[in-house]
C-alpha positions in Angstrom: -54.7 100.6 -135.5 -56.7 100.5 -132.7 -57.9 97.6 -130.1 -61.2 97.4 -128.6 -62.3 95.3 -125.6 -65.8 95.4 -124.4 -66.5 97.9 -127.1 -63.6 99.8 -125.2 -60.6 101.6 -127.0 -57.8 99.3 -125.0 -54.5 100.6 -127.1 -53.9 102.7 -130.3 -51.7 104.1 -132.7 -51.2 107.0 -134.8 -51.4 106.9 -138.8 -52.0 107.8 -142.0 -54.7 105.8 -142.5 -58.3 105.8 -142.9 -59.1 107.5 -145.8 -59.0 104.2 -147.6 -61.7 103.0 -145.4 -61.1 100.3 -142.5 -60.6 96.5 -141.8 -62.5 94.8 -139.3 -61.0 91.5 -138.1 -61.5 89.0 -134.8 -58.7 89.6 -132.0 -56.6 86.4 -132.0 -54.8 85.7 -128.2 -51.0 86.5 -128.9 -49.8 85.0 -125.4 -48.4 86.8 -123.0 -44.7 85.9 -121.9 -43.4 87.8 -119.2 -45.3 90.9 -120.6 -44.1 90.5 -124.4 -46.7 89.5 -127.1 -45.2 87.7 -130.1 -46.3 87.4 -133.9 -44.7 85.2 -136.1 -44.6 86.4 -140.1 -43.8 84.0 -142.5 -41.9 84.8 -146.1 -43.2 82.6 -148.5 -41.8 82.5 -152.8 -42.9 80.1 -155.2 -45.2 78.5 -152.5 -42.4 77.2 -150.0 -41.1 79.2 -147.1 -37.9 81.4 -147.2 -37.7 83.0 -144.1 -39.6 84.0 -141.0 -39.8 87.0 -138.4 -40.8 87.1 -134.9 -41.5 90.4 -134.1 -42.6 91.1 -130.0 -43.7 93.7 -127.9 -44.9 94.8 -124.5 -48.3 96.4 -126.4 -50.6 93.9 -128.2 -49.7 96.5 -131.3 -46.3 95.8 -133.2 -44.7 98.2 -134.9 -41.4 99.4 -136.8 -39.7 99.8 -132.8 -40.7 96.6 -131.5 -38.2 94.0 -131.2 -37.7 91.4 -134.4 -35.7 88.9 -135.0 -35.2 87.1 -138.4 -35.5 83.5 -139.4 -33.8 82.4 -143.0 -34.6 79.1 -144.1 -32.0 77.2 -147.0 
């Protein structure tokens, strides 16, 4: 994954990706709070939510290190 600024490489990661070709998408502001950048991710079955994940980080990229914390719904 890689984020670009100003046509500028700002952060990146390492993968095993790109063969497949690649996804273009609009930067959407995570917030900053006190340096961590939270993303929720929602768990939905049969079109009603089960559960939820916040996932944080100090870099605007999340991965499998970054901090997570799970939501279950009942």
């Amino acid at each position: 994954m890689t984020v670009f600024r100003n046509d500028k490489t700002t952060e990146q990661t390492a993968g095993e990706y790109g063969e497949e070709g690649y996804v273009y998408q609009a930067m959407a502001n995570l917030g900053d709070y006190d340096g961590n950048h939270p993303i929720f991710g929602l768990w939905i079955v049969n079109h009603e939510a089960c559960g939820l994940g916040i996932r944080e980080d100090k870099n605007l990229i999340t991965g499998n290190t970054s901090r997570f914390v799970p939501h279950y719904f009942k």
